[in-house]
C-alpha positions, 0 to 999 in steps of 0.5 A: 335398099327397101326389100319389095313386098314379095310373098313369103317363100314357100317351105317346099319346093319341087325341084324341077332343073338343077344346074351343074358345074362343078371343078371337084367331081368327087360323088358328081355322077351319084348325085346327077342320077338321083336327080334325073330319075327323081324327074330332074332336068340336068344342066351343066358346063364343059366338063361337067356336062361331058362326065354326066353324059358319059355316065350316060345320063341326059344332060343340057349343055348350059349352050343351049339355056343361054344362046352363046357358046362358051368362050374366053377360055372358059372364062364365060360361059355362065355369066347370062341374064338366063343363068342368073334370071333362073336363079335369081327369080322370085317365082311368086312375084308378079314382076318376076314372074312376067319378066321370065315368061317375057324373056324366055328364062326358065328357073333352075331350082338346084345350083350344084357349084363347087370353084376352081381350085385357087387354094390347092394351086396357090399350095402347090406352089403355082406360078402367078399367071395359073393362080390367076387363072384358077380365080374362079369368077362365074361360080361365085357369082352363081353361087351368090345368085342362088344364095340370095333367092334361097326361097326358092333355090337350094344352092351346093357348094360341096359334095356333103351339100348336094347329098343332103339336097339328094336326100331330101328329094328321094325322101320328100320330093321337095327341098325344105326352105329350113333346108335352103336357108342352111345351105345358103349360109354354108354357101356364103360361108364359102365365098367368103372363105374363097376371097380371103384366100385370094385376096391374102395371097394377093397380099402377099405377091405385093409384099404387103404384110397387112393390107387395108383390109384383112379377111380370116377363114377357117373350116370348122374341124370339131365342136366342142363340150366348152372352151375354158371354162364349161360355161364358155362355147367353144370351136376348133377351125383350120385354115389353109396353112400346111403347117405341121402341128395339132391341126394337121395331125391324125388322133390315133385314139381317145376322146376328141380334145378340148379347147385347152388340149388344143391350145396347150398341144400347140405350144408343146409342139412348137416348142420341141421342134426347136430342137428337131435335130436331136432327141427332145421333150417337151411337157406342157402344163397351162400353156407354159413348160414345166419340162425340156430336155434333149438326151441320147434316146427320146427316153432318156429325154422325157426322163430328164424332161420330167425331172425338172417338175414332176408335180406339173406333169401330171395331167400335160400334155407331151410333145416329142421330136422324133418317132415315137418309140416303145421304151419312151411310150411305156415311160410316158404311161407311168403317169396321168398324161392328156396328150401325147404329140410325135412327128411319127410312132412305131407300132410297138409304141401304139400298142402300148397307148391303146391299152390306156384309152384316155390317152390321146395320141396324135401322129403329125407326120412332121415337125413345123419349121420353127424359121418358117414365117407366118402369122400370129392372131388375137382377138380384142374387143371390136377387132383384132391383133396380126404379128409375125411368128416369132422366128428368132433363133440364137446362135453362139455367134449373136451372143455379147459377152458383156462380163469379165468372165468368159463363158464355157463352151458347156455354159454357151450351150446351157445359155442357148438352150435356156434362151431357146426354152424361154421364147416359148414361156409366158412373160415374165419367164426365167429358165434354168437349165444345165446340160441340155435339161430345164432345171427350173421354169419360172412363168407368168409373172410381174416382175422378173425376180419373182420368176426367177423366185419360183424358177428356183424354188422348182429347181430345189423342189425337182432335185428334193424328189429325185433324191439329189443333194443340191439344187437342180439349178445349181451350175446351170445358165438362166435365161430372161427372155427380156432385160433385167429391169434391176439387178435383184433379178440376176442376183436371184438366179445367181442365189440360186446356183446359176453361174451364167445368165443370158438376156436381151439387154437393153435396160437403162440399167445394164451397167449395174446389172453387169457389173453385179454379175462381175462382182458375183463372178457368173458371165453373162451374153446379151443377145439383142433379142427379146423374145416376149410371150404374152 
């Protein structure tokens, strides 16, 4: 469509009408004062209109703009050629000008519109029927009106909006198109945001899981110095999703996180709510763990964690799964830590922390659920890649023994704790671990045996610092979190000190990496699950 010869929009605007209507009423009554006693004509509807007349100030019902009353259930009430004229209007245009005089309609320079509250009743676990009913559909469309006439109107669709539409008004008299334009943005923004929620959720009531068009919104939480790299720009935005986790967590102290603290507290912390159900630790280095362990206290767990790589640990970030308490807070501080992440933490233990002002320390109140479904997205040039949360969870009765040596009860164990610890290490990884600890972490690389390589080189390297005479891998379970291609993988761990191993399986060439596991006596489970990090 050819945009018309309109006259350029002029930078001030005196505001002489705003219309109200709001769901969310938090500062409501502040800002239609300011406004009526900045000379302000007030226009609302229904329960807005009733809390700004009981505050006592003078205010239109929308009734009165339009000629019909409100009806359908409040379904419409704005939905009028006098609403939207007044809104969408351009006031120096000849043809506008006259059809507003034509047809009685008077402009509204202000739009104050908030919209039903469709993501909070979706959360709160609403019915399909009052969903529906919390689709807001004037509002939008009020709020599209006004967005698209910003040269004349300053549309709010929040409360930190309308103060700064207050603001302007006590401060100049007039609203700034600089001003208008960046609420019209914010505002766009917002029924965006609004549709996607609506549309996911109507997704999902259909059980279709990836629909033919898929929108994503988010609310910006921080902006920050870089991303990765100081030469990169970088942001941090929430969704809707309630799920615990460094999105939802209260900073306690330190400076505000960076992009990789983000990324690598994340991981830390889906990472050791796989043990929820006991005292556990996870360290996290690059995205990747360099320490895992579950112990009789939160303690003895981060000691045993930090056992396993100590030189990585410097500089991670630490995730726990329970209280975060002063024995383990004193532990904590004896090295250099970025992040620290609990479900909860006594007193004693943030007193211990607030004399080390770098440390951040972010309380999540919770653990995710690590069966809980959800969605996992990546950009890629020119669109984007959805799957699935990995909700895998092994238990000693999915295993196939496939050796002729059975295993302990202790190395079914030492198995599935690996296993466990291995869907949350990038590709290719091989773990060791012995008795609920990690004993060598082997990530990232292109080829299993060379992960199996460095794995154990961790393992000898953890038990030379901590004054050991062998290896920490020596009896423990290795675990690959996909098949053994060959079977100088498994011989590797076996070299190693492994005496059990568990896998996917699957591979072309299982017979021989079974019966390599045979001949070097170890026992070994396929699990039939791959558990790929990427």
């Amino acid at each position: 469509m050819t945009a018309p010869d309109f006259p350029p929009a002029p930078d001030r605007v005196v505001p002489t009408r705003a219309l109200l209507s709001v769901s969310d009423k938090t500062g409501l009554i502040d800002a239609a004062r300011a406004l009526s006693e900045a000379g302000v004509e007030l226009v609302s509807t229904g329960g807005t209109k009733s809390a700004i007349a009981a505050a006592g100030l003078p205010v239109k019902d929308i009734s009165e703009i339009t000629g019909f009353p409100e009806m359908m259930d409040g379904r419409v009430k704005t939905l009028h050629p006098k609403v939207h004229g007044a809104l969408l209007g351009v006031r120096d245009a000849h043809s506008h000008a006259q059809a507003m005089a034509e047809h009685g309609i008077g402009q509204i320079d202000i739009l104050y519109c908030n919209l039903y509250p469709f993501e909070a009743t979706v959360a709160s676990g609403a019915d399909y029927a009052t969903a529906v009913e919390n689709i807001d559909i004037g509002g939008p469309a009020m709020i599209r009106s006004a967005s698209k006439n910003h040269g004349y109107v300053a549309v709010c669709v929040d409360a930190e909006s309308m103060a700064e539409v207050v603001a302007a008004v006590k401060a100049q008299g007039a609203t700034t198109l600089d001003l208008r334009k960046r609420l019209a943005a914010r505002a766009y923004a917002r029924t965006a945001a609004y549709d996607a929620a609506i549309s996911t959720w109507f997704a999902a009531q259909l059980g279709d899981a990836f629909p033919a068009r898929k929108s994503i919104s988010g609310a910006l939480a921080q902006t920050m110095r870089y991303g990765e790299n100081p030469h990169q720009q970088a942001a941090f935005y929430r969704t809707s999703d309630t799920r615990p986790g460094v999105a939802t967590a209260h900073q306690l102290q330190g400076k505000a996180l960076s992009y990789n603290n983000i990324a690598d507290t994340d991981a830390a912390f889906e990472l050791v709510a796989e043990f929820r159900d006991r005292p556990a630790v996870a360290i996290i280095k690059h995205a990747n763990p360099c320490g895992v362990a579950v112990g009789e206290s939160l303690k003895d767990a981060y000691v045993r964690a930090l056992q396993c790589d100590p030189v990585s640990a410097f500089g991670g970030v630490i995730a726990v799964s329970q209280t975060l308490d002063a024995d383990t807070a004193r532990a904590i501080t004896d090295i250099f830590t970025e992040v620290v992440i609990a479900p909860d933490a006594d007193p004693e233990a943030i007193a211990i922390f607030a004399a080390k002002k770098n440390l951040r320390l972010l309380i999540a109140s919770g653990l995710p659920d690590p069966l809980k479904g959800g969605e996992v997205f990546r950009s890629v040039a020119g669109g984007f890649l959805v799957q699935s949360r990995d909700t895998a969870r092994i238990t000693a009765a999915d295993l196939r023994i496939v050796t002729r040596r059975q295993p302990t009860p202790t190395e079914i164990e030492d198995m599935l704790f690996a296993f466990t610890v291995a869907k949350h290490v990038k590709s290719n990884a091989i773990v060791y671990a012995k008795n609920g600890q990690t004993a060598g972490i082997g990530a990232g690389q292109m080829n299993r045996r060379d992960s199996a390589r460095i794995a154990a080189i961790r393992a000898a390297e953890a038990a030379e610092t901590a004054g050991l005479p062998e290896s920490l891998a020596k009896g423990s379970a290795c675990a690959s979190e996909a098949f053994f291609p060959f079977a100088d993988g498994l011989l590797q761990a076996v070299e190693a000190g492994a005496t059990a191993v568990i896998q996917p399986g699957g591979s072309i060439r299982d017979a021989d990496v079974i019966a390599a596991a045979d001949e070097a006596g170890v026992t070994m489970a396929f699990t039939g699950v791959r558990v790929f990090r990427h």
